[in-house]
N, C-alpha and C positions, 0 to 999 in steps of 0.2 A: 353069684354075681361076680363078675370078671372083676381084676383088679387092676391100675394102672399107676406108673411111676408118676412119682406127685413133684411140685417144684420145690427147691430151697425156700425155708419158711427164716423171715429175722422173729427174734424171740418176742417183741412187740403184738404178733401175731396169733403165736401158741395160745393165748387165752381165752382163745376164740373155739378151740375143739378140745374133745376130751380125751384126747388120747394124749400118752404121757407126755410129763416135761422131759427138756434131757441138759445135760448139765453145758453142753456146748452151746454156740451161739447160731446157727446154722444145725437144721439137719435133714434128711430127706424123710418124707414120708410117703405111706400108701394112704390109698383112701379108693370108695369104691369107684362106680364107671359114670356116677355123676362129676365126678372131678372137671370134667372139660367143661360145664358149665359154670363151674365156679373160677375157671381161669382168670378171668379176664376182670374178677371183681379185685380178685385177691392181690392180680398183679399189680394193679391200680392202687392199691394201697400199699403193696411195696415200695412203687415207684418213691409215691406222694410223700413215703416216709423216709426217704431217702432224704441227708443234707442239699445233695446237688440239684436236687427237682425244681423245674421251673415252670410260671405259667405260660402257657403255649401264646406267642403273642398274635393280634390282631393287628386291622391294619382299617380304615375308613378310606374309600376314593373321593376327596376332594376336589379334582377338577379333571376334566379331559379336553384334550384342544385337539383340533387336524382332525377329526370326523371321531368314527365309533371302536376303532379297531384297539380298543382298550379290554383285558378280558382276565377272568377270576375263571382257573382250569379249565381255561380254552373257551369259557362262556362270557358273552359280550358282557361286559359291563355296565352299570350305570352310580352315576354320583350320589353318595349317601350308603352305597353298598359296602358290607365288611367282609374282607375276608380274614380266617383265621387258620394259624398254623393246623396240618403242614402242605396249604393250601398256595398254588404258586399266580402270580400277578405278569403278565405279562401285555408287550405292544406290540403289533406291526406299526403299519404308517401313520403312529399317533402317538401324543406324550400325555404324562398324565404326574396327576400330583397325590399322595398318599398320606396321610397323618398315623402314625403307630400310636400303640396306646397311653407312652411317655410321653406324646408328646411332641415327637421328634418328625420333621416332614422331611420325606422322600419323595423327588420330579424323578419321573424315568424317561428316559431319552426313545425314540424312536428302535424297534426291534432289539428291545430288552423284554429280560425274563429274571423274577428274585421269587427266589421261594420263602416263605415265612416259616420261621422258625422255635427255639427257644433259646430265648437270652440273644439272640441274631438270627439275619438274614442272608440267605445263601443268593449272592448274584452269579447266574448261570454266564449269561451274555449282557453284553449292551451297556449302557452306564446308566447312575446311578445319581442323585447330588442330593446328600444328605445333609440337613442343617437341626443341632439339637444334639440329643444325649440319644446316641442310637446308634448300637456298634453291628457290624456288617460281619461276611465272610465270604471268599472266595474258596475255590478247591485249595489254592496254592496261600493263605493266608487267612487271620483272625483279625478281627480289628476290634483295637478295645477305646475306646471314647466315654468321657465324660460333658458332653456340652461342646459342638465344634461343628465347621461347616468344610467337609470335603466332599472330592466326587471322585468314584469308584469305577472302572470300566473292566471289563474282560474282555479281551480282544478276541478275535476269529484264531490266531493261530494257540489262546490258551494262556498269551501272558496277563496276568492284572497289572493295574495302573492305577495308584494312590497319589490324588493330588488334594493337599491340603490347602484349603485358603485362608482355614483361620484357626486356631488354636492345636492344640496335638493330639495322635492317633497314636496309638499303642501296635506294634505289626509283628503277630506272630507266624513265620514261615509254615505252613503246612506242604505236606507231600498225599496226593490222594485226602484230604482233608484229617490227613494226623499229623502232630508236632513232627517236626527234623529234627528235634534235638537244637535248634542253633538258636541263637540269642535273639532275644524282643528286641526291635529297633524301636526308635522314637521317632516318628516323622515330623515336623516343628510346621508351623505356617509359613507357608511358602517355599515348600517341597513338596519333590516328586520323582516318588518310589516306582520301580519296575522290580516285580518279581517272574520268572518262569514259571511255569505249568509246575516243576519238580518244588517250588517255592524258594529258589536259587536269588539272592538280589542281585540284579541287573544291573541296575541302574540309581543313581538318589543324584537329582540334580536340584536345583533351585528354581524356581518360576519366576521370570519375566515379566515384568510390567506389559507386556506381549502376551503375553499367555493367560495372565487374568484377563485384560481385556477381551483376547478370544472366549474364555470360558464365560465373562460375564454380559456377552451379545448373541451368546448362541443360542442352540436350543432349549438349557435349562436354567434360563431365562425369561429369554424370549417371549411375551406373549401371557404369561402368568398373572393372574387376578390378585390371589391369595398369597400375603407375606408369607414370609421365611423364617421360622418362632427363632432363627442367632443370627437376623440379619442387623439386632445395631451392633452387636460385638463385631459380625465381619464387615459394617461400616467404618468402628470405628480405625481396624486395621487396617485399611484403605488408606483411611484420611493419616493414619500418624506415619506409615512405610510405606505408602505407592500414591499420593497426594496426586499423582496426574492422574489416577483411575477413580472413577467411581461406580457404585452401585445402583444397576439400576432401577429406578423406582415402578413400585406398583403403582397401575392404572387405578385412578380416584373416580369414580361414578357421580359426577356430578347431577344433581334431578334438577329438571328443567321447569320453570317456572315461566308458565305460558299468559300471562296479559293479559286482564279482563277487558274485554273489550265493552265501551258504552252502550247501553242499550237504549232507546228513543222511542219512551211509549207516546202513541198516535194522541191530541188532544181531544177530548170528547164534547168540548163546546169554546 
C-alpha cells in the first residue's frame, strides 16, 4: 500500500494513533493512502484547537425594500433566511436590513456586496451602516468596535470611507488585506476617515451637522420598519452635540379599529 506525506500533528492529537510519541511539539508523519480521507476531520480539529479559532458568523435578512433584487450567493433572497460564513449577501436595485448573530444590525445600501466572515465582515463594494457591536473589514482596513453606529463604503475606484456617528472604531490600515505595519487610529463620533486601496490615510475630517443630516434622510434610513439595536445612544448624541439634527423615527403600525355599525332586527309583531 502506497504511502503519503501526512500534515503537521500539535501534540493534543498524538493520542489519537499509535505510532510513537516524539519528544518535539510538531512532527511529520506517514500514514497509509487512507490519509486523504482523514484530512479534513483532523484539520478540523487542529483548527478548533487552535487559541485564534473563531465561530464562523451568521447573519438573518430582516427586511428588504425596492423590489427582490436582495440575494445570499447570487440566490434571490427572502426575509427570515440565514446566511452563514463564508457566504456573501449582496444588492442590486434594492436595500436590505441584516441582524448578525451579536446582535448587531447591518442596512446595505443599493449595489453592495459583504462577505461574511469570522470575527468580521469583508465589504467588497457599496456601503454599509452598521449600529451595535459588530466589527467590519475592507481590503485596505480592520475595524474593531465595541457597541457603536457607523457607515462603511468602498468606493468604485478602491478607496474606503469610515464615518462614525456615534461612539469609536478602532482602524487598522491593511494593504492586500495584511497589516502595513502603521499605527491603529481611533476614529471618535463624528469623524471621517478616508483610507487608499494601499490602506494609506487620506483623509480624517470632521462631519457636519450637513452630513449627518444627509446620511440620516438617505437611503439607510429611509423607509426602514425595524429599529437600530444603538439607536438611543446615537439619539442621545444627537440631542447633546447636533441639537438641530434628529433621528429619524420608525414608522409605528397603528391597527385600525373599524366601528361597529347598529344592527336593526325587523319587529316580528
Amino acid at each position: 500500500m502506497g504511502l503519503c506525506r501526512y500534515v503537521v500533528m500539535p501534540r493534543a492529537l498524538r493520542t489519537l494513533t499509535p505510532l510513537r510519541r516524539a519528544a518535539a511539539p510538531l512532527e511529520t508523519r506517514r500514514c497509509s493512502a487512507l490519509c486523504p480521507a482523514l484530512l479534513p476531520a483532523l484539520l478540523a480539529l487542529t483548527l478548533a484547537s487552535g487559541p485564534a479559532a473563531r465561530a464562523a458568523e451568521t447573519a438573518v435578512v430582516q427586511e428588504i425594500l425596492d423590489g427582490k433584487e436582495f440575494y445570499i450567493d447570487q440566490k434571490q433572497a427572502q426575509v427570515k433566511e440565514k446566511a452563514q460564513a463564508p457566504q456573501q449577501i449582496s444588492t442590486q436595485n434594492s436595500r436590505g436590513q441584516i441582524r448578525f448573530e451579536a446582535g448587531a444590525v447591518g442596512r446595505l445600501n443599493r449595489f453592495s456586496m459583504l462577505r461574511l466572515g469570522q470575527g468580521c465582515f469583508l465589504l467588497d463594494r457599496g456601503q454599509v451602516l452598521v449600529s451595535g457591536r459588530q466589527s467590519g473589514c475592507t481590503r485596505s482596513a480592520r475595524l474593531s468596535v465595541r457597541g457603536t453606529n457607523y457607515l462603511l463604503e468602498v468606493q468604485e475606484n478602491g478607496d474606503s470611507e469610515l464615518s462614525v456617528l456615534e461612539g469609536s472604531v478602532e482602524v487598522e490600515p491593511l494593504r492586500d488585506g495584511q497589516p502595513t505595519g502603521a499605527a491603529v487610529a481611533t476614529v471618535n463620533a463624528g469623524q471621517r476617515l478616508r483610507l487608499s486601496p494601499e490602506g494609506v490615510v487620506l483623509t480624517l475630517l470632521a462631519l457636519s451637522s450637513g452630513d449627518y443630516s444627509s446620511i440620516l434622510s438617505g437611503p439607510l434610513f429611509e423607509g426602514f420598519r425595524l429599529p437600530l439595536p444603538a439607536a438611543q445612544a446615537l439619539d442621545s448624541y444627537l440631542r447633546s452635540q447636533l441639537p438641530g439634527v434628529t433621528l429619524p423615527s420608525v414608522p409605528v403600525t397603528v391597527p385600525v379599529t373599524v366601528p361597529a355599525l347598529p344592527i336593526s332586527l325587523p319587529r316580528l309583531f
